[in-house]
C-alpha positions as MATLAB code, in Angstrom:
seq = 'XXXXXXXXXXXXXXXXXXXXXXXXXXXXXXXXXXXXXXXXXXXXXXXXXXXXXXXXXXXXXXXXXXXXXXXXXXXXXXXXXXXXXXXXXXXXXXXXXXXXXXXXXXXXXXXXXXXXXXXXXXXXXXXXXXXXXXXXXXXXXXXXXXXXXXXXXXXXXXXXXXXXXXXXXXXXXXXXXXXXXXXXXXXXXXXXXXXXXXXXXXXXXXXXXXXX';
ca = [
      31.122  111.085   59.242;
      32.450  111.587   62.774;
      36.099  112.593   61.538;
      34.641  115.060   59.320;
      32.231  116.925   61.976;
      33.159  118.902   64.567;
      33.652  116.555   67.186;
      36.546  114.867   65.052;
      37.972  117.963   63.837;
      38.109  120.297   66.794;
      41.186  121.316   68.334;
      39.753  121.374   71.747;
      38.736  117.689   71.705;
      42.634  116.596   70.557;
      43.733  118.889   72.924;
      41.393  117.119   75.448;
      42.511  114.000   73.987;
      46.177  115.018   74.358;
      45.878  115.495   78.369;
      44.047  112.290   78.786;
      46.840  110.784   77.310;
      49.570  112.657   79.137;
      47.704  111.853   82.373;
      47.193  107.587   81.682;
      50.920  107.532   80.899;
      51.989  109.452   84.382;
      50.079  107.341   86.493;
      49.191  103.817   84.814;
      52.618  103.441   82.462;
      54.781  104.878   84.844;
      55.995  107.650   82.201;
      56.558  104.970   79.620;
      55.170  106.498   76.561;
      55.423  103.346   74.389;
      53.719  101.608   76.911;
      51.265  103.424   77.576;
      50.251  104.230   74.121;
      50.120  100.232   73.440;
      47.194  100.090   76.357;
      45.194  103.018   75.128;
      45.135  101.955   71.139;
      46.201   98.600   70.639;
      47.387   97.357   67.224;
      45.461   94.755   65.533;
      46.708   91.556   65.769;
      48.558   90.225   62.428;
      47.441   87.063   60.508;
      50.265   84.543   60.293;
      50.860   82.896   57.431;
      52.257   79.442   59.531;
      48.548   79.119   61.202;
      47.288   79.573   57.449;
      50.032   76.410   56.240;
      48.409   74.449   59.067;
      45.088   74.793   58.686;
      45.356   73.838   55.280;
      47.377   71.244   56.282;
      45.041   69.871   59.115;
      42.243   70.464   57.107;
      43.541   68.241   53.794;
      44.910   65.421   56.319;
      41.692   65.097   57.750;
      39.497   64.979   54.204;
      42.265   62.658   53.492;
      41.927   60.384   56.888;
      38.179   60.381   56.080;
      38.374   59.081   52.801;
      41.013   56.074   54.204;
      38.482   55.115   56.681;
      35.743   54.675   53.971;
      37.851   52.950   51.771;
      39.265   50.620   54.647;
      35.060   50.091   55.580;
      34.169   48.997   52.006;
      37.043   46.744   51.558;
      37.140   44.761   54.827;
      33.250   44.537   54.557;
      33.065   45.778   58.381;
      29.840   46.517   57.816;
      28.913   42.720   57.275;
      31.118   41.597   59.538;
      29.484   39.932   62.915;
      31.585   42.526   65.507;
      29.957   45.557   63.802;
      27.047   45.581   66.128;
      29.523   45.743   69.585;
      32.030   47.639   67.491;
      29.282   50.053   67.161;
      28.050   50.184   70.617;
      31.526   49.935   72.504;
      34.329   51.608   70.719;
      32.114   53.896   68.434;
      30.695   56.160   71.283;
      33.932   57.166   72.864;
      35.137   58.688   69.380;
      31.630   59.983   68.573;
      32.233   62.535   71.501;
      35.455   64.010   69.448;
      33.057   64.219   66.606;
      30.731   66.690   68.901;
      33.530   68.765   70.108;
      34.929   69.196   66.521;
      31.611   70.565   65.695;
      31.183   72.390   68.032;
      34.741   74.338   67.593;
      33.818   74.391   63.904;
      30.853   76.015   64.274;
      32.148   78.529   66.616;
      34.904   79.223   64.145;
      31.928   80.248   61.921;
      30.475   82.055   64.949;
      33.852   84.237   65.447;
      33.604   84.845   61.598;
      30.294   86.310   61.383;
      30.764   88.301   64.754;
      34.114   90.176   63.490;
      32.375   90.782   59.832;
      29.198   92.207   61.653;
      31.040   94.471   64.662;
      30.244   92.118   67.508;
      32.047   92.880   70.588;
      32.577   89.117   71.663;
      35.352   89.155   73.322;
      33.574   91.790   75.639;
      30.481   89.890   75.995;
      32.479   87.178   77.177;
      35.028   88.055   79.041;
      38.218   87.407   77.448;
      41.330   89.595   78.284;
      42.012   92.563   75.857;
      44.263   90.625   72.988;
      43.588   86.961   73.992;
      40.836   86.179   72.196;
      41.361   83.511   69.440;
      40.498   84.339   65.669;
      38.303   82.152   63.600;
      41.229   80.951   61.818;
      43.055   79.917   65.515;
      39.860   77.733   66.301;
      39.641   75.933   62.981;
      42.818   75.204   63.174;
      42.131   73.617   67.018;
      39.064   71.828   65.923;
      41.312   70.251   62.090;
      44.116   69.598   64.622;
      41.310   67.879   66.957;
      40.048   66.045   64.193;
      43.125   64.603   62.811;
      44.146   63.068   66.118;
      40.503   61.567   66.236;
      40.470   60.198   62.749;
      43.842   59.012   62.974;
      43.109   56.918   66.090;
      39.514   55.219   64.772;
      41.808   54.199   61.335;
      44.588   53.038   63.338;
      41.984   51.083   66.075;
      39.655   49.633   63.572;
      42.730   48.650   61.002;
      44.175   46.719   64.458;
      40.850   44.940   64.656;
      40.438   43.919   61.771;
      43.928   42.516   60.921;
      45.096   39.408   61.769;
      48.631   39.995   62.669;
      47.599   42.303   65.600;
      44.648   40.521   66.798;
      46.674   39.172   69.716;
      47.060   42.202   71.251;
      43.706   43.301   71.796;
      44.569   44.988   75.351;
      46.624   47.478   73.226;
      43.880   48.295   71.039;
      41.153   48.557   73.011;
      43.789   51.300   74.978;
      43.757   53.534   71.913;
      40.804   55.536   72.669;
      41.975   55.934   75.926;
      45.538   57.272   74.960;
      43.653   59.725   72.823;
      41.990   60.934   76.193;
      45.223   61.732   77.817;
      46.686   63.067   74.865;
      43.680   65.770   74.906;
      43.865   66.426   78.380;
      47.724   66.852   78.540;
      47.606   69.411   75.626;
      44.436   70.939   77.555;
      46.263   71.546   81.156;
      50.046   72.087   79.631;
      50.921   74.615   81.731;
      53.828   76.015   79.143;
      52.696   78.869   77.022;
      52.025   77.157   73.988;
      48.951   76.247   71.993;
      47.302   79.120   72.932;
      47.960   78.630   76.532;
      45.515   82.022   77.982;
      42.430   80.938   75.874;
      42.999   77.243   77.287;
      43.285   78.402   81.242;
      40.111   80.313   80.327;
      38.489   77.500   79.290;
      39.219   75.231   82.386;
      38.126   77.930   84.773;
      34.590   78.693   83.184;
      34.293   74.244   83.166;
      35.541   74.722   86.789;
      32.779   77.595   87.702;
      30.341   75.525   85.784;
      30.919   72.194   87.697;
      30.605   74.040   90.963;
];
């Protein structure tokens, strides 16, 4: 409607338009056209087919995972076992707060979804530099990636437990959880620009503003 009415079709607005232009580039691109044509209309970003592979990929290992560790309850019978009650109240809390964050991303995935289908401005209402701001797809594929590292860990902990070959090295087991921990918080403060490395600094500075 508006590129059919006046407004959209007058020659004085483009013309208005056209000096706008002309003056951004002189004084905030330095006379660098490209450049300064980038800032003022940005292209939308392009959906890769490699973060489609992997969330497919993350998302089948960790059905998968889930399955394993059903199987591996029902044939040990861990369930009857006489450990499961300090199994349960020990071990079973420290991966039950992966479980929450995996939620949570996956339900902001949905959140990202619903706000891009229905015009939300998001990334303005909260903050996030111009061209930053991760897709639904990039946060599903965080929160499969998230959940695959959990699962395998609680497989590879309780399958240690339970077997009799590597019940001697309990001290090594009872680490797993913990190497999990570092292996979150090393990807979370890499300071190399990978795995989204802008939307990750973000995310330490609001938990930093929040703490204080």
């Amino acid at each position: 409607m508006v590129d059919s009415s006046y407004v959209g079709s007058s020659d004085e607005v483009n013309r208005l338009m056209e000096r706008v232009e002309h003056a951004f580039i002189k004084h905030f691109a330095n006379g660098n056209h490209r450049k300064g044509m980038n800032m003022l209309r940005p292209t939308a970003k392009r959906e890769r087919h490699r973060i489609t592979f992997l969330l497919g990929l993350f998302t089948g290992c960790s059905i998968a995972l889930i399955v394993a560790l059903v199987i591996l309850i029902h044939a040990r019978g861990i369930m009857d076992s006489e450990g499961r009650t300090t199994y349960m109240e020990n071990i079973f809390p420290l991966y039950s707060l992966f479980g929450y964050i995996v939620l949570h991303m996956t339900v902001y995935s949905a959140n990202v979804y619903l706000w891009r289908r229905f015009k939300i401005n998001y990334s303005f209402i909260f903050g996030f530099k111009e061209g930053t701001e991760l897709g639904y797809r990039e946060v599903f594929l965080l929160s499969s990636g998230l959940a695959v590292l959990s699962l395998a860990a609680v497989l590879s902990n309780l399958d240690m437990e339970m077997d009799e070959r590597t019940k001697s090295f309990s001290e090594f087991t009872e680490l797993v959880p913990l190497g999990l921990v570092i292996v979150v918080l090393l990807i979370t403060f890499c300071p190399f620009n990978i795995i989204y490395k802008s939307s990750r600094f973000f995310l330490i500075k609001c938990a930093f503003h929040s703490i204080c």
